[in-house]
N, C-alpha and C positions, 0 to 999 in steps of 0.2 A: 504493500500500500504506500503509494507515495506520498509526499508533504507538499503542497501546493505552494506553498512558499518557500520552501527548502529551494523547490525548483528553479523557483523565479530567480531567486538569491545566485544560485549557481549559473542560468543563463547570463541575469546582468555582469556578474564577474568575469564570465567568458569572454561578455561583448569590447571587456575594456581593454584601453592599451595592455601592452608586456611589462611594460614601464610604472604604470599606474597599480594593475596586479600585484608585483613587488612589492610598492611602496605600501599596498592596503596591509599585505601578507605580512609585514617587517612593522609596523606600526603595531598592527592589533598582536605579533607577539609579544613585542616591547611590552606594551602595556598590560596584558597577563604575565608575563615573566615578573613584572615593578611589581603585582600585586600581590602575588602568591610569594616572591622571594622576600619581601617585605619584613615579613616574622624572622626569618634566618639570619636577616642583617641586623633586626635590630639584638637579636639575639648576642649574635659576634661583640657586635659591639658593646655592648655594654658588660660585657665581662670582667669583671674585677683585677682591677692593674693592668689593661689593656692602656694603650699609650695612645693619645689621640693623631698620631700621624700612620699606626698600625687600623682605627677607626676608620678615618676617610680613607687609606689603604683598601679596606675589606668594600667598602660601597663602590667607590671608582669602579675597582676592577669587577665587581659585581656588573656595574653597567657597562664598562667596557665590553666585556663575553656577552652579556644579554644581548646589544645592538648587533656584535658580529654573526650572533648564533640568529638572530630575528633576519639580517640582512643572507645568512645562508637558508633558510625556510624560506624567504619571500624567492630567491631562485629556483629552490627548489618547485613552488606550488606555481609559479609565475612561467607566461608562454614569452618569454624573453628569447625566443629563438627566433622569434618571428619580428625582432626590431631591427626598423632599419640600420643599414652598416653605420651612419653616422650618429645616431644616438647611442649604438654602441660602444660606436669609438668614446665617444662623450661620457658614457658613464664607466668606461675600462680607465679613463683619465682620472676621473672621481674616486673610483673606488684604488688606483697607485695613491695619488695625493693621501687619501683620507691613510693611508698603511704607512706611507712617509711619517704623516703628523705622528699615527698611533704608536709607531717602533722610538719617536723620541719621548713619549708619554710613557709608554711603559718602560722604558729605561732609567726617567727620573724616578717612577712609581718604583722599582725593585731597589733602586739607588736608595728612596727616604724609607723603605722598608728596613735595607740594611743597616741605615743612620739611627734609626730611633731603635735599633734592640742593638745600639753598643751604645756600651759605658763609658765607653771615652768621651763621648761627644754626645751633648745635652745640655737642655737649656739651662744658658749659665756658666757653660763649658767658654775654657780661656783656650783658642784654636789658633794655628799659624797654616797657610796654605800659599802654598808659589809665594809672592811678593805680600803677603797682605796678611792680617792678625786682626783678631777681633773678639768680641763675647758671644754667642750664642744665643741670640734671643728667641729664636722660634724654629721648629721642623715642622714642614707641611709635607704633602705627599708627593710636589714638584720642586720643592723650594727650600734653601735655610735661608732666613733672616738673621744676618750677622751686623750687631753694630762696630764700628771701627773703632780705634782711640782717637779719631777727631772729632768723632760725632754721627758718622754717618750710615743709615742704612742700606746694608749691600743686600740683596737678591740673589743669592748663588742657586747655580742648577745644583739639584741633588748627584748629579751624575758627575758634575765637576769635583765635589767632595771624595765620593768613592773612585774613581779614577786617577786621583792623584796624590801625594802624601799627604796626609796632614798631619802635624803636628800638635799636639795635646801636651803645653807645658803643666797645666794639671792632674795629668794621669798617675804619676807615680807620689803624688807628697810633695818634689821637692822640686828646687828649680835652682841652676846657677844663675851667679849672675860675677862677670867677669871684667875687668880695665885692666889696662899695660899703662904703666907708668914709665917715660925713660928718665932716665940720673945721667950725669955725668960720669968721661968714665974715667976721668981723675978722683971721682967719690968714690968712701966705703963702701963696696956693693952689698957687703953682708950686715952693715949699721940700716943701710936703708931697708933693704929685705926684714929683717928686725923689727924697725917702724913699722913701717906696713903692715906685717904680720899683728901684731899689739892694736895697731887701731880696729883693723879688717874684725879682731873680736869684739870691738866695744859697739860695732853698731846695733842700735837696735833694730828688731826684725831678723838680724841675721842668726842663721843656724848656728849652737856650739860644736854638733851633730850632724854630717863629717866637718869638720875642725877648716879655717879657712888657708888655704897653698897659697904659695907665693914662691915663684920660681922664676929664672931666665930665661925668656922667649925668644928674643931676636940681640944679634948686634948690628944694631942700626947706625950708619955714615959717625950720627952726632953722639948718639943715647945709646946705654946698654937699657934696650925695655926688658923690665919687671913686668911680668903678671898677676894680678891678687884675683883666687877665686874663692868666693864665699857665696853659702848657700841658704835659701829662704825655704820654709816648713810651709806648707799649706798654701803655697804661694797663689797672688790675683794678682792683677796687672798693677794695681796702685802699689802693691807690696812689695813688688819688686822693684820697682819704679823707685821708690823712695829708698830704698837699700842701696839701688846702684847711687844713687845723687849723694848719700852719704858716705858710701864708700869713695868717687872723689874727691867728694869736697873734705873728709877725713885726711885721705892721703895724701893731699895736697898741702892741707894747711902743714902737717906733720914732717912731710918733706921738708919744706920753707922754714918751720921750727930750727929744725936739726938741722940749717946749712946745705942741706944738697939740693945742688944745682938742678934743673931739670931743662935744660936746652933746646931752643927752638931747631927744627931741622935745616940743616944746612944744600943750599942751595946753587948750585953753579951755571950761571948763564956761559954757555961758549956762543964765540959770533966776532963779528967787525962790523965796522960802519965805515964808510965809504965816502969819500965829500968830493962833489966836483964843482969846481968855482970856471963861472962863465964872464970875463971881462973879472969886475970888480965885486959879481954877486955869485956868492957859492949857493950850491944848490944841494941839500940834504937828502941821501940817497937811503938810510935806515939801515938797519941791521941784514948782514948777508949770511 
């Protein structure tokens, strides 16, 4: 026994483009798939200690699959064989484009997956990557929002994080923080290494815990540079910050106390100058 408007239903859909069949087919699963998955997501989500960029993670990609799985049914049920060659061509263009867009979407999307279930890196995390350092303010599922030490909010792709080092001076506890001093090298090297060493303890903020070095790094033209390293507990960027400022402004006054020189580097220009005088007026030809 058949359904009289079952029929009709199925003639009008026959009568329609290939094109338009699709898009009915790919819409109306869309929209049962949004409904019936509904429960499942909010279910994921709201899972205790789930992290909100794991949250919009599980929905994204929930609609991601939904649209591709709706747009492979609307093929499937759809007489898309029967369109012409250039709306064909026209939606084989659409549907590369839209797989361009989606291969960089899902690449951030597994990137902020990766980012928000480590520990390294989290909001508040003090981060260094390529040229640039900053605090952590936000993971989304395309995105970190890092603020800078100027002020500024950066936008990094998720993918640029996971692709490339980055550095987490607060991973481990602790952080150096390092300056070369040069002496003269008519001074006591081991009076000033001394110095150094005695103040390098007294700053506040600094670690007792490893103990702070002072050693000989380079023999430079002018200066034997001295290196003072000394280490900060718990370290943030102000912490450090004001550690290193105190360690030269320490080592310097301390220097200048006790008499050792600390000399500007020495510089030697080689060259000639040339003068040509025409009649009674010379004419200044510069450095050759």
């Amino acid at each position: 026994m058949s359904v009289p408007w079952f029929e009709r239903v199925v003639a009008w859909y026959g009568s329609l483009p290939g094109v338009a069949q699709l898009v009915l087919v790919a819409v109306a699963v869309f929209a049962v798939g949004s409904v019936v998955g509904r429960p499942v997501i909010d279910a994921v989500q709201w899972r205790r200690g789930t992290s909100d960029a794991v949250k919009e993670a599980v929905e994204s990609s929930y609609v991601a699959l939904l649209a591709i799985a709706s747009v492979l049914v609307g093929f499937a049920m759809s007489d898309v064989g029967s369109m012409p060659a250039a709306t064909g061509a026209v939606l084989a263009a659409a549907t590369l484009s839209a797989g361009i867009g989606a291969r960089d979407i899902l690449r951030n999307t597994v990137s902020g997956l990766l980012i928000a279930n480590t520990t390294d890196v989290s909001v508040g995390s003090w981060i260094e990557w390529g040229e640039y350092e900053g605090t952590v303010q936000s993971i989304s599922l395309r995105q970190t929002k890092i603020k800078t030490w100027d002020g500024e909010s950066v936008l990094v792709p998720n993918s640029e994080l996971t692709n490339n080092a980055v550095v987490s001076p607060q991973a481990n506890g602790v952080y150096r923080v390092d300056y070369e001093f040069g002496i003269g090298y008519d001074d006591d090297l081991q009076a000033a290494k001394a110095c150094l060493r005695e103040e390098a303890g007294r700053i506040a903020g600094a670690a007792s815990e490893p103990e702070p070095q002072v050693a000989v790094s380079d023999l430079a033209p002018s200066t034997v540079n001295v290196q003072v390293k000394v280490w900060v507990h718990q370290p943030t960027p102000g912490k450090a910050a004001r550690v290193r400022s105190a360690l030269l402004e320490r080592g310097k006054e301390r220097l200048q106390a006790e008499g050792v020189s600390m000399p500007k580097p020495i510089r030697t220009i080689d060259g000639s100058v040339a003068l040509d005088r025409e009649g009674d007026r010379g004419g200044y030809h510069g450095v050759q």
